[in-house]
C-alpha atoms as an extended CHARMM CRD file, in Angstrom:
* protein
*
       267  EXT
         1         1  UNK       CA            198.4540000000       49.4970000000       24.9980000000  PROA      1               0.0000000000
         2         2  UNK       CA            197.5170000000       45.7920000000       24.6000000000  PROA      2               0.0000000000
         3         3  UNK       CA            200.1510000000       43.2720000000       24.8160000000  PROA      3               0.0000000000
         4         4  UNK       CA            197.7480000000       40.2620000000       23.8170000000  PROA      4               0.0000000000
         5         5  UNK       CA            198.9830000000       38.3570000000       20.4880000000  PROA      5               0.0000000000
         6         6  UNK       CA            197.5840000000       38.6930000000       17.3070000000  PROA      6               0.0000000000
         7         7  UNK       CA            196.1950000000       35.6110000000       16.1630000000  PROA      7               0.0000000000
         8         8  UNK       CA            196.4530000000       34.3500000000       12.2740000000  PROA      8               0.0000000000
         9         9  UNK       CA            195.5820000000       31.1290000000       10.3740000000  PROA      9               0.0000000000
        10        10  UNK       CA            195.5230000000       29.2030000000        7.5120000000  PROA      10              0.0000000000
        11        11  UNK       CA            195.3460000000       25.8560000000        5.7310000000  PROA      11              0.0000000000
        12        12  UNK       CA            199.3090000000       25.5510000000        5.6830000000  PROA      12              0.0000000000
        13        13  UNK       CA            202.4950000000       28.0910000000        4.8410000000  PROA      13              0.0000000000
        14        14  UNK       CA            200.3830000000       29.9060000000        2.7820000000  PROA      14              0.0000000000
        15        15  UNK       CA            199.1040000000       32.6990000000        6.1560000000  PROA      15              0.0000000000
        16        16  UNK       CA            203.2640000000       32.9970000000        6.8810000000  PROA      16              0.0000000000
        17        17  UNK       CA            202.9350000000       35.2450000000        3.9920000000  PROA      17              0.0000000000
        18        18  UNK       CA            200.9020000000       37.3950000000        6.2410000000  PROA      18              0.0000000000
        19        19  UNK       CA            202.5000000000       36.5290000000        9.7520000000  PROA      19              0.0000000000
        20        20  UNK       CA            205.7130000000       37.5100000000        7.4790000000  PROA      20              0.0000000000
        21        21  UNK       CA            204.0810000000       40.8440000000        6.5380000000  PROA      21              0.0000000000
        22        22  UNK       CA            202.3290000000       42.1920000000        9.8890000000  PROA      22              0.0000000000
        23        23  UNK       CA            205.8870000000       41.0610000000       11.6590000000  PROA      23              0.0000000000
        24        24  UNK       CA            207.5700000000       43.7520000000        9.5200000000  PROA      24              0.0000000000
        25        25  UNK       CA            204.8820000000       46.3850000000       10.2020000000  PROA      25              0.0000000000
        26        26  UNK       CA            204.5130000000       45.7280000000       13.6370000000  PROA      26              0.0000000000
        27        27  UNK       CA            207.7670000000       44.3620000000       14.7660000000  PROA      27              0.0000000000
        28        28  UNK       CA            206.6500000000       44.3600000000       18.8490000000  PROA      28              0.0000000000
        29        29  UNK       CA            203.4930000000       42.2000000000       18.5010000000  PROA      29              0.0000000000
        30        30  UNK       CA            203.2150000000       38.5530000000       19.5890000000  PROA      30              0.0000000000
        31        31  UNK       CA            202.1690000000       36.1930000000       16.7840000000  PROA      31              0.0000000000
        32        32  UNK       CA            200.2630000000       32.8400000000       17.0930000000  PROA      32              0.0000000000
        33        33  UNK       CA            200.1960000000       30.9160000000       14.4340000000  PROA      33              0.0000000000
        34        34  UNK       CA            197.8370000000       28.1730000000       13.3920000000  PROA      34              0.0000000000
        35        35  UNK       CA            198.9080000000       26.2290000000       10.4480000000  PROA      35              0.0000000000
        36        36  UNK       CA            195.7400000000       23.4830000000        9.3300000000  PROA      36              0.0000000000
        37        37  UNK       CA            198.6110000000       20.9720000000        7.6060000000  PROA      37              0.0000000000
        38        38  UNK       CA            196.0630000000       18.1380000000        8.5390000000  PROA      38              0.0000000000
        39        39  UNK       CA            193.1940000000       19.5550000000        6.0690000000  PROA      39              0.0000000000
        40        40  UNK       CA            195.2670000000       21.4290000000        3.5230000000  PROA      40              0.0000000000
        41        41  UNK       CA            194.7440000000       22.8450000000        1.0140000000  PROA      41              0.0000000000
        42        42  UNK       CA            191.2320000000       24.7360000000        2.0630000000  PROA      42              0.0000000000
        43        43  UNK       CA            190.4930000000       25.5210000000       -1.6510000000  PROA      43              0.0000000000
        44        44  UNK       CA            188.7290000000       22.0820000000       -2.8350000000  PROA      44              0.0000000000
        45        45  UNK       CA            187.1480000000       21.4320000000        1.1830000000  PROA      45              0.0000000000
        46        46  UNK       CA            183.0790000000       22.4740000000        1.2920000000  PROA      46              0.0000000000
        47        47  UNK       CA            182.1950000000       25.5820000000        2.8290000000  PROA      47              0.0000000000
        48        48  UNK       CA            181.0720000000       23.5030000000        5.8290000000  PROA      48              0.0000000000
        49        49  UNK       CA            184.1870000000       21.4910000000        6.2140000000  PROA      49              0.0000000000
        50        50  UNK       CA            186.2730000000       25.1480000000        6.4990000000  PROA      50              0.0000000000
        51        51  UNK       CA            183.7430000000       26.6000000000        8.9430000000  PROA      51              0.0000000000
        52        52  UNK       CA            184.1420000000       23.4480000000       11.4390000000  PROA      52              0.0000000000
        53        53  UNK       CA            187.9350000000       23.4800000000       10.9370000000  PROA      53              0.0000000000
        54        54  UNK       CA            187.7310000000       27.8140000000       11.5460000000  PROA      54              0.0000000000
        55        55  UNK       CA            185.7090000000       27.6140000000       14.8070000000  PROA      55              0.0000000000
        56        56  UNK       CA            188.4580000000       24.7840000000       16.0760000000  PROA      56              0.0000000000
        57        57  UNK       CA            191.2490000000       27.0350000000       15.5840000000  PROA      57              0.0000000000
        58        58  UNK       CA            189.7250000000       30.1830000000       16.6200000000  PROA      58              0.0000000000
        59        59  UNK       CA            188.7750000000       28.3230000000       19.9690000000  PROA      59              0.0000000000
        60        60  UNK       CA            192.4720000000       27.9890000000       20.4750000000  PROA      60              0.0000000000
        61        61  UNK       CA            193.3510000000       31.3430000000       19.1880000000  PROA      61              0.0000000000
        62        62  UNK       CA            190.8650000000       32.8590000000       22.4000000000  PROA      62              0.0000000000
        63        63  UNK       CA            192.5220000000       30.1910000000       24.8420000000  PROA      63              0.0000000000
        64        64  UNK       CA            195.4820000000       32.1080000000       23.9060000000  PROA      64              0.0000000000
        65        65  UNK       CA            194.1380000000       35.6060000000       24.4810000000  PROA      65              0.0000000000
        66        66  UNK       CA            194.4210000000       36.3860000000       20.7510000000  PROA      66              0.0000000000
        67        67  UNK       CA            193.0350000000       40.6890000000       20.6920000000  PROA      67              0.0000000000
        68        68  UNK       CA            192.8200000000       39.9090000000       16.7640000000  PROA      68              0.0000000000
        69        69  UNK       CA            192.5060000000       37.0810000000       14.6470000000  PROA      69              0.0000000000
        70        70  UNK       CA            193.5140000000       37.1800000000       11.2250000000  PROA      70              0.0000000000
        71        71  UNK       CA            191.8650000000       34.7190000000        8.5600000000  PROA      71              0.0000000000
        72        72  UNK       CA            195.3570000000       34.2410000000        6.4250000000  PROA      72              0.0000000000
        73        73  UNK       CA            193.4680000000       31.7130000000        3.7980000000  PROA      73              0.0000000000
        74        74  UNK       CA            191.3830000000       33.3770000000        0.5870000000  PROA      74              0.0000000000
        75        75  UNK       CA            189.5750000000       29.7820000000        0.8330000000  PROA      75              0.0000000000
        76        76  UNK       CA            188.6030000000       30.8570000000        4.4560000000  PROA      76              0.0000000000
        77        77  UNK       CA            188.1050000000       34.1480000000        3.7680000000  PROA      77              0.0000000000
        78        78  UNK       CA            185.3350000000       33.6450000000        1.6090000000  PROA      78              0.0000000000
        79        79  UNK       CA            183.7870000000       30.0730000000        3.6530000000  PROA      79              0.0000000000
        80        80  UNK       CA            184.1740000000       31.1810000000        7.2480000000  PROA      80              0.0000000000
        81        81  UNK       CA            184.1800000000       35.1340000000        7.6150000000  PROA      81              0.0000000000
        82        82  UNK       CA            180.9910000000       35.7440000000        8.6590000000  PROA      82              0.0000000000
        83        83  UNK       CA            180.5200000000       32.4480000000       11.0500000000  PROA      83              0.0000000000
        84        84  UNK       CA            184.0980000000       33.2510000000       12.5480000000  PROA      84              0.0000000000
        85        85  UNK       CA            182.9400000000       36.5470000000       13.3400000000  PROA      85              0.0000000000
        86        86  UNK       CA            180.0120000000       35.8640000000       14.7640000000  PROA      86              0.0000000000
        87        87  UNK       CA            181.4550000000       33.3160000000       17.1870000000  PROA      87              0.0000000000
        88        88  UNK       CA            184.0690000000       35.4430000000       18.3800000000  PROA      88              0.0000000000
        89        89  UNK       CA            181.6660000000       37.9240000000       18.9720000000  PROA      89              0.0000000000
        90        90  UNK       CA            183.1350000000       40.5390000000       21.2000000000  PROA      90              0.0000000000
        91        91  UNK       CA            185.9290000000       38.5210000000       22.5320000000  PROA      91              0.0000000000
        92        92  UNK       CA            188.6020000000       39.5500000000       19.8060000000  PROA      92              0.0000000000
        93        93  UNK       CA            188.1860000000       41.6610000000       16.2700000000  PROA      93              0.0000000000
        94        94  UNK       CA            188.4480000000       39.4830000000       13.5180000000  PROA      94              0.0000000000
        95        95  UNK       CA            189.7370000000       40.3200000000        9.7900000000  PROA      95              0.0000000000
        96        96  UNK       CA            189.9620000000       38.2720000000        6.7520000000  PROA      96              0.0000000000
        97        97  UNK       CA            192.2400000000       39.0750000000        3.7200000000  PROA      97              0.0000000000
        98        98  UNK       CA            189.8640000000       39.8780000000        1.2640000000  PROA      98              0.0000000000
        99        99  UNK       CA            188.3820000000       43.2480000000        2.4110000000  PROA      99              0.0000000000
       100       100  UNK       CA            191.9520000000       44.9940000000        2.1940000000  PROA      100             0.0000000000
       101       101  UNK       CA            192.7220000000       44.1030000000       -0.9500000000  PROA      101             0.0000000000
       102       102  UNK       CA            189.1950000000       44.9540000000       -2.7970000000  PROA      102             0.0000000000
       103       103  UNK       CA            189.5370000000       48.3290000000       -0.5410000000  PROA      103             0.0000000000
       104       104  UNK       CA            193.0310000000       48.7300000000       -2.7400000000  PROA      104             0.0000000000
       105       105  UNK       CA            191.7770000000       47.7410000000       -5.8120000000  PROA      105             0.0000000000
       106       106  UNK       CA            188.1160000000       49.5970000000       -5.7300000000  PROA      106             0.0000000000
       107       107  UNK       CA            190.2730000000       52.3310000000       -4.7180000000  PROA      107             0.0000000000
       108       108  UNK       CA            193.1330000000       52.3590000000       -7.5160000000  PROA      108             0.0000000000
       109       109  UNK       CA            191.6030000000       50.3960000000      -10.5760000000  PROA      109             0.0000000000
       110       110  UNK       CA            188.1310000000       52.4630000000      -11.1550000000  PROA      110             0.0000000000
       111       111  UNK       CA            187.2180000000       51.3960000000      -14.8330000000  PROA      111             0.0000000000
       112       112  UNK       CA            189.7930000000       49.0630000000      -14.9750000000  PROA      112             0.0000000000
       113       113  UNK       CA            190.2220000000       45.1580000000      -16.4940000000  PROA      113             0.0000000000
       114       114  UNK       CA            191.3130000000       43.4710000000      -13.2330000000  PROA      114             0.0000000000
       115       115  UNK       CA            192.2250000000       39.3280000000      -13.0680000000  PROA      115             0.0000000000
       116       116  UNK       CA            192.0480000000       37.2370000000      -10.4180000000  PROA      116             0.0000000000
       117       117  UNK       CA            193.8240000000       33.8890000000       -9.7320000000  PROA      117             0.0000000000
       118       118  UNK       CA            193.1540000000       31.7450000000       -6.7790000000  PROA      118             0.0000000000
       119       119  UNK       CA            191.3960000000       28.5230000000       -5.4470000000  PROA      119             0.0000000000
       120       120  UNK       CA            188.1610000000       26.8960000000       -7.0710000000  PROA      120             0.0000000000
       121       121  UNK       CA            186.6190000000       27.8940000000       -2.8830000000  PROA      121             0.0000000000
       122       122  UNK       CA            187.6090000000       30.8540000000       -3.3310000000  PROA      122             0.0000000000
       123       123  UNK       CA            187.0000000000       31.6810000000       -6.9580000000  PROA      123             0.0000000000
       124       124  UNK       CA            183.4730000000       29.8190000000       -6.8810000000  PROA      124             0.0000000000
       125       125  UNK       CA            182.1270000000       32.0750000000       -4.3620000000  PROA      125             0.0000000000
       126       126  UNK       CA            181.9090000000       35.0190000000       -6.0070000000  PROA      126             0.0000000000
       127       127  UNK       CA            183.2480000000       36.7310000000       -2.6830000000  PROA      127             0.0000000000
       128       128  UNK       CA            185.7030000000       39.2320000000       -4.9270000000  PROA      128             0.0000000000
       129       129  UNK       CA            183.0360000000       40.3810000000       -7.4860000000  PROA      129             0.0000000000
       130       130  UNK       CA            180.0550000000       40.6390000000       -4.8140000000  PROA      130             0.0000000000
       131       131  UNK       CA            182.5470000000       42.9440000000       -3.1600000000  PROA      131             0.0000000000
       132       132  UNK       CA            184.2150000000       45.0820000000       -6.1300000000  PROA      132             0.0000000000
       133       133  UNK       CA            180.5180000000       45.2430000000       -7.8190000000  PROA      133             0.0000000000
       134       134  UNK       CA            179.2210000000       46.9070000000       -4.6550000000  PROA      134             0.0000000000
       135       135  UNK       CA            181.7140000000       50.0030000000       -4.9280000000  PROA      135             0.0000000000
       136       136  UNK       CA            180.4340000000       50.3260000000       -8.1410000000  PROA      136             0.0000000000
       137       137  UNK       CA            183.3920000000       51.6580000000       -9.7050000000  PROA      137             0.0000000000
       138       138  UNK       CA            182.8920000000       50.3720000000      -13.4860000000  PROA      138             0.0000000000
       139       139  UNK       CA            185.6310000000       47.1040000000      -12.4670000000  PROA      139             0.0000000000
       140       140  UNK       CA            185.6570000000       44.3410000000      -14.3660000000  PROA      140             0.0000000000
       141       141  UNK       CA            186.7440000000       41.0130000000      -12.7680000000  PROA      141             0.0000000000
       142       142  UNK       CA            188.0690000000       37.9670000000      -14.5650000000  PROA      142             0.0000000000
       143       143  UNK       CA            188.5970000000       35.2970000000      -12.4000000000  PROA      143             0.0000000000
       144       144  UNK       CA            190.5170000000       32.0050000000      -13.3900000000  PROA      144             0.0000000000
       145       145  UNK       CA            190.4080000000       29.0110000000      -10.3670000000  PROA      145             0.0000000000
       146       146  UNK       CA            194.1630000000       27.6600000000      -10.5500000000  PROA      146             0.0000000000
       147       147  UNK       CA            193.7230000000       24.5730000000       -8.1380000000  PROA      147             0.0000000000
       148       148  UNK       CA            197.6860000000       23.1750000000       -8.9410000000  PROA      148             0.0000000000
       149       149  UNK       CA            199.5570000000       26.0860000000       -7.0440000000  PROA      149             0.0000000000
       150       150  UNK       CA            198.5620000000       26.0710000000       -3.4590000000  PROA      150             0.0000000000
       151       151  UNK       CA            199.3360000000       22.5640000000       -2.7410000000  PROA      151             0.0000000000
       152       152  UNK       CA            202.6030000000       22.9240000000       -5.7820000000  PROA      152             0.0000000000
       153       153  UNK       CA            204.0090000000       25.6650000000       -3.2080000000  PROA      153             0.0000000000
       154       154  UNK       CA            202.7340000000       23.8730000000       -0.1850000000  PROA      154             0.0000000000
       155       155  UNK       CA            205.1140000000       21.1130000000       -1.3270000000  PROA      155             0.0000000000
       156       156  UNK       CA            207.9000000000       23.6110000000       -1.8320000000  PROA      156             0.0000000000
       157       157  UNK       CA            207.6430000000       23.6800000000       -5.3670000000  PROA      157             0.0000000000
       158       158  UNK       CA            207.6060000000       26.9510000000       -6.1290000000  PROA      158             0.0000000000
       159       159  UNK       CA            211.3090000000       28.2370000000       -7.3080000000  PROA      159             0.0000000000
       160       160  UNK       CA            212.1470000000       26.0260000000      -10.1740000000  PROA      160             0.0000000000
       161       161  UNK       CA            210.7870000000       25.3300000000      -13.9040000000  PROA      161             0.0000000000
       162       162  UNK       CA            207.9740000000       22.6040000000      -12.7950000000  PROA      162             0.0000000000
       163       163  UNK       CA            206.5230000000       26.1300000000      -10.6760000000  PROA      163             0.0000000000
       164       164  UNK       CA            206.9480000000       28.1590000000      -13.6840000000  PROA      164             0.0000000000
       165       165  UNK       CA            205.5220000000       25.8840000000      -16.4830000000  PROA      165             0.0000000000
       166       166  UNK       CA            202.2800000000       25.1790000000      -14.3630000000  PROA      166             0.0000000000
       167       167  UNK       CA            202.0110000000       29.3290000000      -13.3800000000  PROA      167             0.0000000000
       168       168  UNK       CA            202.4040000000       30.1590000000      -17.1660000000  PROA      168             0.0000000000
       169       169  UNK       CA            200.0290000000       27.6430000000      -18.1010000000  PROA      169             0.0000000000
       170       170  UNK       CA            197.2050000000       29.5150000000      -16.2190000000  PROA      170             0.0000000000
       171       171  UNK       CA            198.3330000000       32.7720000000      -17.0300000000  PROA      171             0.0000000000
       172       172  UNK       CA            197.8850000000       32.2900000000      -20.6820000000  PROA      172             0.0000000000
       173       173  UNK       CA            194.6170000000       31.5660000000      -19.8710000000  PROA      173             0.0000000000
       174       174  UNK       CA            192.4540000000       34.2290000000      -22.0480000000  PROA      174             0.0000000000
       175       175  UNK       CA            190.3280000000       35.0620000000      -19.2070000000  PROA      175             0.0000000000
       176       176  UNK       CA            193.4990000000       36.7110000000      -18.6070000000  PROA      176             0.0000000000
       177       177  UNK       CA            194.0510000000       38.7150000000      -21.3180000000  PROA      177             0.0000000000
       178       178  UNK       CA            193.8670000000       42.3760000000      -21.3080000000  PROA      178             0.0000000000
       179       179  UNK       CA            193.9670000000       42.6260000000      -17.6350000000  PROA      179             0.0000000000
       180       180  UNK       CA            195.6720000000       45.8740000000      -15.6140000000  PROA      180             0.0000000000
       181       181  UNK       CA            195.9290000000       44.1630000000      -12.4650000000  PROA      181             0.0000000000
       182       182  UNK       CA            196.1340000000       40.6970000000      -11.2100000000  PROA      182             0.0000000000
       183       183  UNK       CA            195.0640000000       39.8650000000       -7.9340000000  PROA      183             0.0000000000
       184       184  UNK       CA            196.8430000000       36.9960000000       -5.9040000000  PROA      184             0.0000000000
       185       185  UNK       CA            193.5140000000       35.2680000000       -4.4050000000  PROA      185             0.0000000000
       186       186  UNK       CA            195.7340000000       32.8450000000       -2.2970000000  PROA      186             0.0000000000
       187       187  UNK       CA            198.5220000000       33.4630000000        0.3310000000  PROA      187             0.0000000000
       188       188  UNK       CA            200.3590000000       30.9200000000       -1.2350000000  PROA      188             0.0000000000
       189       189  UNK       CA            200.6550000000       32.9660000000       -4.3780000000  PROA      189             0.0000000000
       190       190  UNK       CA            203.1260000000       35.3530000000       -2.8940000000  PROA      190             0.0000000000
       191       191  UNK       CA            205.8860000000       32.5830000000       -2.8310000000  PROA      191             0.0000000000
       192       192  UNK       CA            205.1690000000       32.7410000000       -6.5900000000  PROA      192             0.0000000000
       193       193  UNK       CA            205.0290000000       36.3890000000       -6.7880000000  PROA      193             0.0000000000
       194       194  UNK       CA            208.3590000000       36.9890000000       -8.9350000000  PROA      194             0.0000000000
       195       195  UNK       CA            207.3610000000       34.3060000000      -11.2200000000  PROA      195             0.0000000000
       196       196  UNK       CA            203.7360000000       36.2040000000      -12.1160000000  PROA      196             0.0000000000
       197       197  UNK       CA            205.6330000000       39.4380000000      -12.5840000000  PROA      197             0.0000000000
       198       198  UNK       CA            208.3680000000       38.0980000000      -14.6490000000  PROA      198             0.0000000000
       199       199  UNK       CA            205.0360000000       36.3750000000      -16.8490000000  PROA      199             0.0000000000
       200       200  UNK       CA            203.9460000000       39.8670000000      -17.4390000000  PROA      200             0.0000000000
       201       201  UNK       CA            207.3260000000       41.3760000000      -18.0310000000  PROA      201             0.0000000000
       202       202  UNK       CA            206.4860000000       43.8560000000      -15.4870000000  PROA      202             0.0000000000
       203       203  UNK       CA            203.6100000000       45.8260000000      -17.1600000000  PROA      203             0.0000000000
       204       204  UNK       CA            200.6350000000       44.7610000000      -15.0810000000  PROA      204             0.0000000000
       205       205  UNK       CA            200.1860000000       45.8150000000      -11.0080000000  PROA      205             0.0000000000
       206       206  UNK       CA            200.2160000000       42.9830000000       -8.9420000000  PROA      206             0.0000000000
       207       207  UNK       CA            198.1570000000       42.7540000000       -5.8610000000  PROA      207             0.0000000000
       208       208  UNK       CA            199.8990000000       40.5760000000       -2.5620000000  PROA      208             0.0000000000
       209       209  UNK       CA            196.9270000000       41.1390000000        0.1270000000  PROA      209             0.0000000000
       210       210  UNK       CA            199.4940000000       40.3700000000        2.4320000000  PROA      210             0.0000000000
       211       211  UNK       CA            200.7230000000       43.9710000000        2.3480000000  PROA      211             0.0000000000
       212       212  UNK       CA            197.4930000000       45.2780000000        2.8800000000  PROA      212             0.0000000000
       213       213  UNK       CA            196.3460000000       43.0680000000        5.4920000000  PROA      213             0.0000000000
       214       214  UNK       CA            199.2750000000       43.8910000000        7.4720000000  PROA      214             0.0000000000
       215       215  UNK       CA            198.0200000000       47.5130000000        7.4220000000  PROA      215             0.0000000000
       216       216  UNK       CA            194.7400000000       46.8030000000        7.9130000000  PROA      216             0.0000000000
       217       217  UNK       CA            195.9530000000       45.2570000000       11.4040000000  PROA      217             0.0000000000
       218       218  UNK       CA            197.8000000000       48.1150000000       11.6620000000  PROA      218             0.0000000000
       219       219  UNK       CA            195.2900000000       50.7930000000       11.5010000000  PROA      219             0.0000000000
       220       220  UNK       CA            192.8820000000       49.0560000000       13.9130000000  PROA      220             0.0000000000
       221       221  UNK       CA            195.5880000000       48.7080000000       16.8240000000  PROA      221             0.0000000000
       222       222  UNK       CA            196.6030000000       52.1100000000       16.2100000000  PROA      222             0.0000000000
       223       223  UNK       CA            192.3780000000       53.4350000000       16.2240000000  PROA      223             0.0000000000
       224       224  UNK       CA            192.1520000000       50.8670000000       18.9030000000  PROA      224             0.0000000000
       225       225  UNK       CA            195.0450000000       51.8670000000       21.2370000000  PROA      225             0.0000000000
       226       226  UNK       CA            195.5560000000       48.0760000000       21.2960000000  PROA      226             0.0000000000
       227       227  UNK       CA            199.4590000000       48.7820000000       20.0630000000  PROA      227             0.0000000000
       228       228  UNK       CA            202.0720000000       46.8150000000       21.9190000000  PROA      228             0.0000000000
       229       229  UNK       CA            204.4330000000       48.9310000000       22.6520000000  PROA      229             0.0000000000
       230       230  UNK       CA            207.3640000000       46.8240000000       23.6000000000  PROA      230             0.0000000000
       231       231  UNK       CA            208.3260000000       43.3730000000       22.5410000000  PROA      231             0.0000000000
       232       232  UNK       CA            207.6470000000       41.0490000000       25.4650000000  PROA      232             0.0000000000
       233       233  UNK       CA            206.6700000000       37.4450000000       23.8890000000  PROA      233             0.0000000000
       234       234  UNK       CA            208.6330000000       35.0730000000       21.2610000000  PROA      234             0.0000000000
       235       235  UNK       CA            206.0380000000       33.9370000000       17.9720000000  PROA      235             0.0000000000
       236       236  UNK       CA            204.3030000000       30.8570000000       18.7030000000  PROA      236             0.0000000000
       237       237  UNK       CA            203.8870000000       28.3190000000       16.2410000000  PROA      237             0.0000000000
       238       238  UNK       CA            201.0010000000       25.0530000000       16.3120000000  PROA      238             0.0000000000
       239       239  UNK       CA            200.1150000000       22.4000000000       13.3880000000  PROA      239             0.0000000000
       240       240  UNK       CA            197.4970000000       20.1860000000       13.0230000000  PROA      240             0.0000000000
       241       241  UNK       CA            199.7480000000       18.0110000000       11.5660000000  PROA      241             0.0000000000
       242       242  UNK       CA            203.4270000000       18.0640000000       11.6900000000  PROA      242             0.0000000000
       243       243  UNK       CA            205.3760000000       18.4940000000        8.1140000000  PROA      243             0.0000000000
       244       244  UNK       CA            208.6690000000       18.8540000000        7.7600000000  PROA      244             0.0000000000
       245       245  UNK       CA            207.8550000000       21.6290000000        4.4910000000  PROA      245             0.0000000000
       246       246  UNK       CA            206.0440000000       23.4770000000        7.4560000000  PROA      246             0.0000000000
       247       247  UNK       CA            208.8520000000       23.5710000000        9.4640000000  PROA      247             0.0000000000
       248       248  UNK       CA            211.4660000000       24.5750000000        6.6590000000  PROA      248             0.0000000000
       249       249  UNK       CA            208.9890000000       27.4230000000        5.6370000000  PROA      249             0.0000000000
       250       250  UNK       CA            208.9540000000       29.1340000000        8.3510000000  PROA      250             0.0000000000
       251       251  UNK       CA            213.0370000000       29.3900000000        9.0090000000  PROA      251             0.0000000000
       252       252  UNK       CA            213.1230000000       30.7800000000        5.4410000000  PROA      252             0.0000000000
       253       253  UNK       CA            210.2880000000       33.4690000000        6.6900000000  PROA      253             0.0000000000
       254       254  UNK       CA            211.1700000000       34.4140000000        9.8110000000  PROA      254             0.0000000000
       255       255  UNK       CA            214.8240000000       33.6970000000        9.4200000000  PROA      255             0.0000000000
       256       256  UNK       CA            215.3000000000       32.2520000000       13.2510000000  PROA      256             0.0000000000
       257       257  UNK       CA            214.5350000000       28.4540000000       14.2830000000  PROA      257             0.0000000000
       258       258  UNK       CA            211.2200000000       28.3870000000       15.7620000000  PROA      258             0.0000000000
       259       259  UNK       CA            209.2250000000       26.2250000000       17.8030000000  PROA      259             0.0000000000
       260       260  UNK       CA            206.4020000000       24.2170000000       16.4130000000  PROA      260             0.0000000000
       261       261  UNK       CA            203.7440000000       22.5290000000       18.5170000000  PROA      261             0.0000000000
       262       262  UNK       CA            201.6980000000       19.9140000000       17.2000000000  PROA      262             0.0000000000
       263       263  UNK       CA            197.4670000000       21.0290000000       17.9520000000  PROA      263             0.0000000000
       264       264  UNK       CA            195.3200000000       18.1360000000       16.1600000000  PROA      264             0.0000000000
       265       265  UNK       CA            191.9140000000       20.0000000000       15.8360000000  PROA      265             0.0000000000
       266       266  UNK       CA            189.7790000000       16.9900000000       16.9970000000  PROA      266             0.0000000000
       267       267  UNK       CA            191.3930000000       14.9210000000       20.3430000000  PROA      267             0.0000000000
């Protein structure tokens, strides 16, 4: 038993998709949250700008005794994975939210036409086909960048017929075409998740990494004995720059008023 918090980041509301999702897996863990609202969105920074902004947060994700950091950001994912790791070191176990879902899809879509929407950071790294092409399962990847959404939801726009005539635009994309999965490349995209399945009338699998994440976390506290066992700590919440859209998000998530500190990166 470990009663440490779990530690989880992101450009902006996009990782509460994930905080949401490992909260209703593992109900008795301590969150912290980092939300980068200062340098969002991630997805058109340089892989060097993300790094810098990653080793900031995770230095106050280990002042807080984080056992686990989670990189909540596709952008991140793909800039900072390696470097975050590295720098952490043994001091907490670190996992990003690209592994879980490739582990899904290599898993379930052998053979298969798979899309995948998400930043131009995260869609000009290659990070997804490296990955699937190294299971060598016969997958083929189509990948469309679809810079408008992240900072479209990060605005709350993401509900309503401006949302829905932006999402359709990139879906009818013919990279798209023929696909028998979709992958959501951003944690923003879950916010938009009805929308993409509604596009599709229902006939295509849709992949949140959120859900897979969370059991990702899941499995290593378990094969870790790191579980906590009993809730003991409320969720903790810090910015890098207050916004009142950050704020309002995370009610709607977590359902409870929560408490929001402001963390500027550099002081």
């Amino acid at each position: 038993m470990n009663t440490n918090p779990i530690g989880i980041f992101d450009s902006g509301i996009g990782g509460l998709t994930v905080a949401k999702a490992i909260k209703y897996t593992l109900p008795h863990e301590q969150l912290i949250y980092f939300g980068d609202t200062a340098h969002l969105p991630y997805g058109d920074k340089s892989t060097a700008a993300i790094q810098a902004y990653a080793v900031k947060i995770c230095n106050l994700l280990l002042e807080k005794n984080c056992k686990l950091i989670v990189i909540a950001c596709n952008s991140a994912s793909a800039a900072a994975y390696e470097l975050v790791k590295e720098y952490v070191a043994s001091k907490a176990k670190v996992i990003n939210v690209i592994d879980p879902a490739v582990d899904y899809i290599t898993q379930n879509f052998k053979n298969k036409q798979v899309g995948l929407i998400g930043t131009k950071q995260t869609v000009n790294s290659n990070i997804y086909l490296e990955k699937i092409e190294k299971n060598k399962v016969g997958i083929a990847l189509h990948a469309l960048a679809t810079p408008l959404l992240a900072p479209m939801i990060e605005e709350g726009f993401y509900d309503e017929s401006v949302s829905k005539s932006i999402l359709n635009q990139y879906l009818s994309n013919p990279i798209l075409s023929k696909i028998n999965a979709l992958i959501l490349g951003c944690t923003h995209y879950p916010l938009i998740k009805a929308q993409v399945i509604e596009y599709y009338n229902n006939e295509i699998d849709i992949i949140d990494s959120s859900e897979h994440v969370a059991e990702a976390v899941k499995k290593y506290l378990i094969n870790n004995n790191l579980l906590t066992k009993k809730r003991e700590n409320v969720d903790k919440f810090f910015v890098s720059d207050y916004t009142r859209s950050f704020e309002a998000s995370t009610k709607i998530f977590f359902g409870e008023e929560v408490h929001i500190e402001h963390y500027p990166l550099w002081q």
